[in-house]
C-alpha positions, -999 to +999 in steps of 0.1 A: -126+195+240-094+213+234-079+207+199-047+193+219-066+169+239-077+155+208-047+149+192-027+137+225-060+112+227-055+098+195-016+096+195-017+079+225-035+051+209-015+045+178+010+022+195+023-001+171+053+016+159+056-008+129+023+001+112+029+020+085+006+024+056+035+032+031+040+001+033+006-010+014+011+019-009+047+007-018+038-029-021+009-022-048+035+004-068+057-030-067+033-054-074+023-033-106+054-026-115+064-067-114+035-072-136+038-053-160+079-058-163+073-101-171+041-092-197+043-059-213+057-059-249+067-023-245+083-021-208+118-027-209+132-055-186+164-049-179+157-010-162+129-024-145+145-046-126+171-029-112+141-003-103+123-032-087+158-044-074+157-004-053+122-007-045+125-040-031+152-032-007+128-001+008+103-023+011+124-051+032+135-026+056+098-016+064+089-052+069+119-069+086+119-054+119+117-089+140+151-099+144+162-127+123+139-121+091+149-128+059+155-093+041+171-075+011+193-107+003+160-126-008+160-104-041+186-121-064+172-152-053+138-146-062+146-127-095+165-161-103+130-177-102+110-152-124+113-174-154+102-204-139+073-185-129+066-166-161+063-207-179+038-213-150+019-183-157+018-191-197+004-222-188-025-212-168-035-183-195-033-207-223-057-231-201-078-205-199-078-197-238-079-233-247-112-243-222-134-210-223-151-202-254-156-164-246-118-161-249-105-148-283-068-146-279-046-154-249-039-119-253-072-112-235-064-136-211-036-113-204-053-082-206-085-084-193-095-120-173-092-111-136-090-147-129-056-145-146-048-117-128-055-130-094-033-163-103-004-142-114-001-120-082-005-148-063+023-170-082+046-137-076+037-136-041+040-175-031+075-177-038+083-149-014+061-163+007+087-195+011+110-173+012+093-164+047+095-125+039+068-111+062+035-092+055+046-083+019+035-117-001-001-113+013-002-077+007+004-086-027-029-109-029-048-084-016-039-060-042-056-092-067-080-094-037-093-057-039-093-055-078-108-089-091-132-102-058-104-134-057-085-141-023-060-159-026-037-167+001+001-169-011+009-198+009-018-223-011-003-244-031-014-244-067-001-264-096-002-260-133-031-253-161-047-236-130-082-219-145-100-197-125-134-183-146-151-150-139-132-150-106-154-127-088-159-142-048-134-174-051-118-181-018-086-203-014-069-204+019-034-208+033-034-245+032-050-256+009-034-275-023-045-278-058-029-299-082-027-298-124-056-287-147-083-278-120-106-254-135-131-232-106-158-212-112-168-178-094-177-182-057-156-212-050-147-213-014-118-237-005-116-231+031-114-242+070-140-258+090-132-242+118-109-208+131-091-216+160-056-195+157-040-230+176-044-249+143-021-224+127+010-246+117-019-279+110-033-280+070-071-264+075-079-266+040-088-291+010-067-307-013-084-309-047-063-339-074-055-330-106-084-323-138-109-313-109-137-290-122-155-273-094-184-250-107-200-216-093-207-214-052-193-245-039-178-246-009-154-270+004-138-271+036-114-289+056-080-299+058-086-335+056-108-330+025-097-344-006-114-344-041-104-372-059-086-369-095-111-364-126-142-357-105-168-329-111-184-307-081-214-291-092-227-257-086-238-248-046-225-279-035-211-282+001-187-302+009-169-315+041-158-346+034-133-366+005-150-378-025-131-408-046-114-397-084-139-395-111-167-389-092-200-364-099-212-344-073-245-322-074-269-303-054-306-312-056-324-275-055-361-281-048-376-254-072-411-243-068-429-224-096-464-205-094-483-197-121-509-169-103-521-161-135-558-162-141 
């Protein structure tokens, strides 16, 4: 086949005229860059976010091409909520410090837990989220998503003291809603029962009450679902239904052990 048949063939099929991969590139340069401007001793606030301020405005004009979406103008709003999210953040690290042993300093929270990580791009993202700026909020979590294993999606709601530990495979969806001082292990899955793309606008996922521990490999689903305040979900639980506040739930492994020595 002629080099020119080839390239007509694949041209022909790249028809979305608003898919453009700078996009991704820019929103992780941002994302970075917003990080490291509300933690970073040494980076300088002021320059930084004017430079965000710029980058921000190339990055609405990629994404706003419907008619009527929210654009450049969302930037002074949201920069008027960065401290409010900055005392949010401080309070989930120093949950973190204060209920895992392994942690030295909150410092290493900061530097090195991708569990914090994943919360912090995800509290950056969920305001512009309600903000209803399109595409670039979950690009955002999937910059967490593709460095820690943690998928968040920016339009869960998620209150305070939130601990995530090791992070690696924890799922939270759209919906779902967590309230104060819930601490989840790795491979947490807070998701839908079922996907249907007509229960879009309807809440898919669990709501889990305040001081809620849920430990490695549960999985709770539903929008109905509810964990009641105070209770403990143990580890490979699975879980479609509410359980009441202070309540103990754990999965019964039948464990077989052979000794074929002779």
């Amino acid at each position: 086949m002629e080099l020119q048949k080839i390239i007509d063939q694949i041209e022909s099929q790249k028809n979305l005229p608003n898919l453009n991969l700078s996009i991704k590139e820019k929103t992780e340069k941002f994302t970075q860059k917003l990080f490291h401007t509300l933690f970073d001793k040494q980076t300088p606030v002021r320059d930084n976010l004017m430079e965000l301020g710029m980058d921000f405005e190339v990055l609405a004009k990629l994404v706003c091409w419907e008619p009527g979406s929210p654009c450049q103008d969302i930037w002074s709003d949201y920069i008027e909520l960065l401290p409010g999210i900055l005392e949010k953040l401080h309070l989930d690290a120093q949950a973190i410090a204060q209920n895992d042993p392994a942690a030295n300093s909150v410092e290493e929270v900061y530097l090195s837990y991708p569990g914090f990580y994943a919360i912090a791009i995800y509290r950056f993202s969920h305001e512009l989220y309600k903000f209803g700026l399109p595409l670039v909020p979950r690009l955002m979590t999937e910059c967490a998503h593709s460095s820690t294993g943690t998928d968040i999606n920016p339009g869960a709601q998620i209150g305070n003291s939130f601990f995530i530990d090791h992070a690696t495979g924890v799922v939270i969806g759209e919906t779902a809603v967590i309230e104060d001082n819930v601490k989840i292990y790795q491979g947490v899955t807070l998701g839908a029962l079922t996907v249907d793309k007509t229960l879009r606008n309807i809440k898919r996922h669990p709501t889990i009450e305040r001081n809620v521990t849920i430990y490695a490999n549960a999985t709770i689903l539903g929008g109905e679902t509810v964990i009641g305040e105070n209770s403990i979900i143990g580890g490979n639980v699975w879980l479609t239904k509410s359980v009441p506040k202070n309540s103990m739930v754990s999965h019964t492994p039948q464990i077989s052990i052979k000794n074929n020595a002779k």
